[in-house]
DRENRO-166270 format. One record per residue (C-alpha): residue in one letter; chain; x, y, z. Coordinates in steps of 0.1 Angstrom, whole numbers. Example, Ala and Ser with C-alpha at 12.3 -4.5 7.8 and 13.67 -1.06 7.14 Angstrom:
BEGIN
<rec><res>A</res><chain>A</chain><c1>123</c1><c2>-45</c2><c3>78</c3></rec>
<rec><res>S</res><chain>A</chain><c1>137</c1><c2>-11</c2><c3>71</c3></rec>
This chain:
BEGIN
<rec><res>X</res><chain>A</chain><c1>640</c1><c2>-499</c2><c3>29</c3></rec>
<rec><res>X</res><chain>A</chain><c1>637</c1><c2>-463</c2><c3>23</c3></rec>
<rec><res>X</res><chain>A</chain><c1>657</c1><c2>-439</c2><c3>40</c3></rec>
<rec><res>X</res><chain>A</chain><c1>626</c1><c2>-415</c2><c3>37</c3></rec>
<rec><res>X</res><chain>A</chain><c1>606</c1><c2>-438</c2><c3>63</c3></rec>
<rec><res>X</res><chain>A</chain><c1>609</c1><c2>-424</c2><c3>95</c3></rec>
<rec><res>X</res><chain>A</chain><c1>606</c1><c2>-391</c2><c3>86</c3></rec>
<rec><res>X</res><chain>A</chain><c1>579</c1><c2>-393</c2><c3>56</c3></rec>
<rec><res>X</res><chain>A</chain><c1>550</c1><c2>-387</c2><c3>75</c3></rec>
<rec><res>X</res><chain>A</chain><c1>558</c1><c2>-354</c2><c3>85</c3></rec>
<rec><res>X</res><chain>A</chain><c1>570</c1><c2>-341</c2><c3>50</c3></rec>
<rec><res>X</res><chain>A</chain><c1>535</c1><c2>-356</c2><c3>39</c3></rec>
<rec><res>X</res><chain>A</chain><c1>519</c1><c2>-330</c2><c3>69</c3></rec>
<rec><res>X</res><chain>A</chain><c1>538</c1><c2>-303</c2><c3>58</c3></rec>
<rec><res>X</res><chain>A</chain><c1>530</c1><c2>-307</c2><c3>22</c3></rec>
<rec><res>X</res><chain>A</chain><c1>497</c1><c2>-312</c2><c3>35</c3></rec>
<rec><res>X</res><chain>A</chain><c1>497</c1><c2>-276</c2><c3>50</c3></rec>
<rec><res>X</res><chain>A</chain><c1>512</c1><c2>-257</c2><c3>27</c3></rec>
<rec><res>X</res><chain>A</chain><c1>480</c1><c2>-274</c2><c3>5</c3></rec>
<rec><res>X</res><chain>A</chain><c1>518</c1><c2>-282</c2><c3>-15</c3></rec>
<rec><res>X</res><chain>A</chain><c1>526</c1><c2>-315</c2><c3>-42</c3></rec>
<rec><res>X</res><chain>A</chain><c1>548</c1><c2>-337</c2><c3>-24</c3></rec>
<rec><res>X</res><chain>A</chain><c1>570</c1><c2>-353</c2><c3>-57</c3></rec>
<rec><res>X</res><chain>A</chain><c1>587</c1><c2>-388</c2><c3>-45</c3></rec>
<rec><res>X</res><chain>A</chain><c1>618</c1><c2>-395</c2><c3>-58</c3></rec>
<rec><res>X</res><chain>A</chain><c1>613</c1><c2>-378</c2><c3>-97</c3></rec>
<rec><res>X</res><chain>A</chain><c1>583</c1><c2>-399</c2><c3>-104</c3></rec>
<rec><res>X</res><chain>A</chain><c1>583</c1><c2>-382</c2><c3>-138</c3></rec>
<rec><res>X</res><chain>A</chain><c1>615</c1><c2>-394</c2><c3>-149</c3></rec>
<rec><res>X</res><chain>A</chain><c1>620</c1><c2>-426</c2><c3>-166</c3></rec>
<rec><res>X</res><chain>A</chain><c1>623</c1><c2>-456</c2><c3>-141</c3></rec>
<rec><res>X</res><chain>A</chain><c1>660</c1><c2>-460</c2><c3>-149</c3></rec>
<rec><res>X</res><chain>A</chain><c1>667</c1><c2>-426</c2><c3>-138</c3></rec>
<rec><res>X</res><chain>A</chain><c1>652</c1><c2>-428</c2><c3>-108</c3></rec>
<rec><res>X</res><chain>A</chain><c1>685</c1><c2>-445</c2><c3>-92</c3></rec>
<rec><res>X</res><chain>A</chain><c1>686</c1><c2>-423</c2><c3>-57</c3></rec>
<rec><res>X</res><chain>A</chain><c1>658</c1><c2>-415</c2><c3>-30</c3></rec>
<rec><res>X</res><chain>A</chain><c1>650</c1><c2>-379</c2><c3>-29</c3></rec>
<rec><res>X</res><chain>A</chain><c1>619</c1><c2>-359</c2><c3>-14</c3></rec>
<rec><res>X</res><chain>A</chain><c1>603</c1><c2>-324</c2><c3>-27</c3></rec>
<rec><res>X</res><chain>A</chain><c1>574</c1><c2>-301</c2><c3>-17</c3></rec>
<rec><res>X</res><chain>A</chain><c1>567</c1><c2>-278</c2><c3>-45</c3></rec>
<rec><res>X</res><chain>A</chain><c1>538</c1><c2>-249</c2><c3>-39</c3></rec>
<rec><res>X</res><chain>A</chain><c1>532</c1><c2>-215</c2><c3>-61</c3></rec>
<rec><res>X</res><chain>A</chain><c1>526</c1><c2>-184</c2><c3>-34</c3></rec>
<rec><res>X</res><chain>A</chain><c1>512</c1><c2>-160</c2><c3>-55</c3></rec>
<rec><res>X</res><chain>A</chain><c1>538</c1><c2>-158</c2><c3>-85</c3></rec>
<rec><res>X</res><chain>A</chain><c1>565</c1><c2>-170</c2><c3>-67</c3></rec>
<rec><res>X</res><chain>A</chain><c1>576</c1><c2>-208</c2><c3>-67</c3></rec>
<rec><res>X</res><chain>A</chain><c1>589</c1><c2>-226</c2><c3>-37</c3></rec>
<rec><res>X</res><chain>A</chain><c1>603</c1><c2>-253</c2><c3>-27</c3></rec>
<rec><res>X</res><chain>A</chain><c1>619</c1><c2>-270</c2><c3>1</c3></rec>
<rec><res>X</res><chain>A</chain><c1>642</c1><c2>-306</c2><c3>-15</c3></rec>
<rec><res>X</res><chain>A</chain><c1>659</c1><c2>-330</c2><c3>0</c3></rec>
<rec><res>X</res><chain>A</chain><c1>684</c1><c2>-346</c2><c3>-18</c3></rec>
<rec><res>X</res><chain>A</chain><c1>720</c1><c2>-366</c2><c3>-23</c3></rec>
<rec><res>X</res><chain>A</chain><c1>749</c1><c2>-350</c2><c3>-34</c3></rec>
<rec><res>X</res><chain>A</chain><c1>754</c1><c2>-349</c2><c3>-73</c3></rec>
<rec><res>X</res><chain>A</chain><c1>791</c1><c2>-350</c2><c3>-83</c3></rec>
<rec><res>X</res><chain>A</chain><c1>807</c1><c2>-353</c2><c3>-117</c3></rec>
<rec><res>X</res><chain>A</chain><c1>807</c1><c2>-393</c2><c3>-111</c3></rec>
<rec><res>X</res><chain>A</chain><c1>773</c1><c2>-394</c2><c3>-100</c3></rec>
<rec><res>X</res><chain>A</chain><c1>748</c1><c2>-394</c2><c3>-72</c3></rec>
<rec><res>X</res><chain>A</chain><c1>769</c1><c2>-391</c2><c3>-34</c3></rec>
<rec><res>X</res><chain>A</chain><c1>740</c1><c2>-411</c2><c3>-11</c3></rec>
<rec><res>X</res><chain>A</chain><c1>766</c1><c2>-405</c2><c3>16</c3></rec>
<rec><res>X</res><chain>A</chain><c1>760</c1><c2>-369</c2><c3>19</c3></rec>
<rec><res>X</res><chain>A</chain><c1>729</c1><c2>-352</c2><c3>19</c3></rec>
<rec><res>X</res><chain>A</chain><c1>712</c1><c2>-317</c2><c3>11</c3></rec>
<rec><res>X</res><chain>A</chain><c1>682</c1><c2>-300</c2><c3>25</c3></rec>
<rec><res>X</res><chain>A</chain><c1>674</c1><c2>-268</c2><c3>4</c3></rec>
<rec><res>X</res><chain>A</chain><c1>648</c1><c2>-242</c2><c3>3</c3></rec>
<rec><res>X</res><chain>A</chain><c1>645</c1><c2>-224</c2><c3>-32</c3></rec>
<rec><res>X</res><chain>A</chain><c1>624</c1><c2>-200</c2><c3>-47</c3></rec>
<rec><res>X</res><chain>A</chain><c1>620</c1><c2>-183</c2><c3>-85</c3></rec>
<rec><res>X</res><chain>A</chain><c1>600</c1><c2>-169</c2><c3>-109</c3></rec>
<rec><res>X</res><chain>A</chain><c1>590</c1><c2>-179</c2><c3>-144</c3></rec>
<rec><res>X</res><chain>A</chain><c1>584</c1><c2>-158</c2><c3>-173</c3></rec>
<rec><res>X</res><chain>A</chain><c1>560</c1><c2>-175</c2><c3>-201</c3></rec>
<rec><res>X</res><chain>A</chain><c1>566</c1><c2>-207</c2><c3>-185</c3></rec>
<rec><res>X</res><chain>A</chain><c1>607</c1><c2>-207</c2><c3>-180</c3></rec>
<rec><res>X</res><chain>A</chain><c1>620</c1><c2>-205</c2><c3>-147</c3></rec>
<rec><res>X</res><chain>A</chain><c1>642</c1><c2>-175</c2><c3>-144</c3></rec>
<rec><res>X</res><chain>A</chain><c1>677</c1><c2>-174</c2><c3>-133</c3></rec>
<rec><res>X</res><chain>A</chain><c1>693</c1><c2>-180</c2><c3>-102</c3></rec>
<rec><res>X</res><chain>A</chain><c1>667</c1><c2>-176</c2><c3>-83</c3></rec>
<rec><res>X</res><chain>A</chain><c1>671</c1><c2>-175</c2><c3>-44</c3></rec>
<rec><res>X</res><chain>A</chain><c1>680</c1><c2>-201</c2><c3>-24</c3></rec>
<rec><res>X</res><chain>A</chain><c1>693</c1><c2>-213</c2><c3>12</c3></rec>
<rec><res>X</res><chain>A</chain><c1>708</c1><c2>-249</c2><c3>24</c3></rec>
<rec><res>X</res><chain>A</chain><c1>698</c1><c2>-253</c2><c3>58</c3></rec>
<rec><res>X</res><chain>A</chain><c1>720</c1><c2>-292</c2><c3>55</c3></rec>
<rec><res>X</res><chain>A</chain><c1>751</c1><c2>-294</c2><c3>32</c3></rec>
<rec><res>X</res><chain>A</chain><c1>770</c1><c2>-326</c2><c3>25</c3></rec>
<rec><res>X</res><chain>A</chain><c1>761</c1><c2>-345</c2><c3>57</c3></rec>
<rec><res>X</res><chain>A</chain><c1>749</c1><c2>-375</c2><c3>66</c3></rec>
<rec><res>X</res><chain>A</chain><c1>711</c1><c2>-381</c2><c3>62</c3></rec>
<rec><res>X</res><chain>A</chain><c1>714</c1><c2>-387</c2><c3>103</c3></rec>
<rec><res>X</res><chain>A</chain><c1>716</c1><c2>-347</c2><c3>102</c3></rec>
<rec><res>X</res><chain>A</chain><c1>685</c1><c2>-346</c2><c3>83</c3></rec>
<rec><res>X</res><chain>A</chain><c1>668</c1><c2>-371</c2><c3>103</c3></rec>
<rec><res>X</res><chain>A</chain><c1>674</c1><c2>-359</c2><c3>141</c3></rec>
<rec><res>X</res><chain>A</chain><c1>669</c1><c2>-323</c2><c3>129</c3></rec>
<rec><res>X</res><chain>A</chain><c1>638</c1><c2>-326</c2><c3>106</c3></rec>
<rec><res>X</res><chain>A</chain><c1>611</c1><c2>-310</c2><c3>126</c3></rec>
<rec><res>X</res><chain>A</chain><c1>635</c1><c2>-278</c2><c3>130</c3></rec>
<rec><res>X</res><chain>A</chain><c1>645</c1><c2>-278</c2><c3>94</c3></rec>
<rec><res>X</res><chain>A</chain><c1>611</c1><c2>-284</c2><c3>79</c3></rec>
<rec><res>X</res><chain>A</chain><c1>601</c1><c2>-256</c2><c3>104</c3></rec>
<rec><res>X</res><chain>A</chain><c1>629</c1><c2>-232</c2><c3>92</c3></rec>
<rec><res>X</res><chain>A</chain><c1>620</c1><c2>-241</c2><c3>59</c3></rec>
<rec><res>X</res><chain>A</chain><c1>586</c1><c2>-232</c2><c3>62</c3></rec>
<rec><res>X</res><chain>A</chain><c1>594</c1><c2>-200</c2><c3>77</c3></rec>
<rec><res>X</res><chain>A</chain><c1>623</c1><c2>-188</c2><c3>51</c3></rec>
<rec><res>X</res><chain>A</chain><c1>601</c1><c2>-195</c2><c3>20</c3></rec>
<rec><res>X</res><chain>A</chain><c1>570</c1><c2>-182</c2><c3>34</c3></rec>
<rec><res>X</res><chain>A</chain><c1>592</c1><c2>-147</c2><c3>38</c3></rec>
<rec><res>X</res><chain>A</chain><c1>605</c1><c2>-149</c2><c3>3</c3></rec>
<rec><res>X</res><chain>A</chain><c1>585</c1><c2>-122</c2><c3>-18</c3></rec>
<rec><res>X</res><chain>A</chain><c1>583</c1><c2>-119</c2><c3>-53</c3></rec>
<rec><res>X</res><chain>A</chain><c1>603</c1><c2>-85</c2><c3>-50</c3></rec>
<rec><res>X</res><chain>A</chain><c1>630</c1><c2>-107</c2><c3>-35</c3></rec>
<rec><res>X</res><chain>A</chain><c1>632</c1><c2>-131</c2><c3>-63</c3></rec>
<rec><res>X</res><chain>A</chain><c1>633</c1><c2>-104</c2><c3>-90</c3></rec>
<rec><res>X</res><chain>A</chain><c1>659</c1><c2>-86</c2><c3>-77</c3></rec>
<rec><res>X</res><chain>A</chain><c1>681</c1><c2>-111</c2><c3>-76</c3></rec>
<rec><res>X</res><chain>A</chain><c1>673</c1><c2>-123</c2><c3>-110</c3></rec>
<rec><res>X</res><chain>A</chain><c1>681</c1><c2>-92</c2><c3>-123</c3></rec>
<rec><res>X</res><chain>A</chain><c1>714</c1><c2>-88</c2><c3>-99</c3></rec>
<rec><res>X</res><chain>A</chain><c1>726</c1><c2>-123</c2><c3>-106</c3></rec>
<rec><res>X</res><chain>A</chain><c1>725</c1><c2>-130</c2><c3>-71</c3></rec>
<rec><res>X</res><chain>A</chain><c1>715</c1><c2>-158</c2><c3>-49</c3></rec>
């Protein structure tokens, strides 16, 4: 059973309203990759890219399903390559998907309301400071 299930229909609204794509665990990756849950709303506002992911922990030894991230990220690309770093905020780090769970309408909230400040003046200056 997914983790994803109690909480799925309202990362679906929220994609929804953003008029976002809500990407389910990689589907463009080869099945055999796709060997840990994850959840992503992806949406272009104006030139800028955002996203808010949820995902496990990757380690040197591989993918942590004990600990969890939520993440809001935004960047810029340049003829089709995103540019580097980029800004981004974890609103969960390394916790137990509980966290995500009991807190999800305040983080996809939060999310909503960090990304939607993000401008493209923001993501260019740190791109060019080195910054995120």
């Amino acid at each position: 059973m997914s983790k994803f299930k109690s909480i799925d229909k309202k990362i679906k609204q929220v994609a929804e309203e953003l008029n976002a794509r809500l990407s389910i665990d990689r589907p463009n990756y080869a099945h055999p990759l796709r060997t840990f849950e994850e959840r992503r709303i992806d949406w272009i506002d104006g030139e800028v890219n955002k996203a808010i992911i949820i995902q496990p922990h990757f380690s040197s030894t591989g993918v942590d399903s004990s600990k969890w991230y939520l993440m809001n990220v935004a960047w810029i690309k340049k003829k089709g390559i995103a540019q580097k770093p980029g800004w981004r905020k974890t609103l969960v780090d390394k916790e137990d998907f509980k966290e995500i769970e009991s807190r999800i309408d305040e983080l996809l909230d939060k999310s909503v309301s960090n990304l939607r400040s993000v401008s493209i003046t923001d993501v260019q200056n740190l791109s060019k400071e080195g910054l995120h």
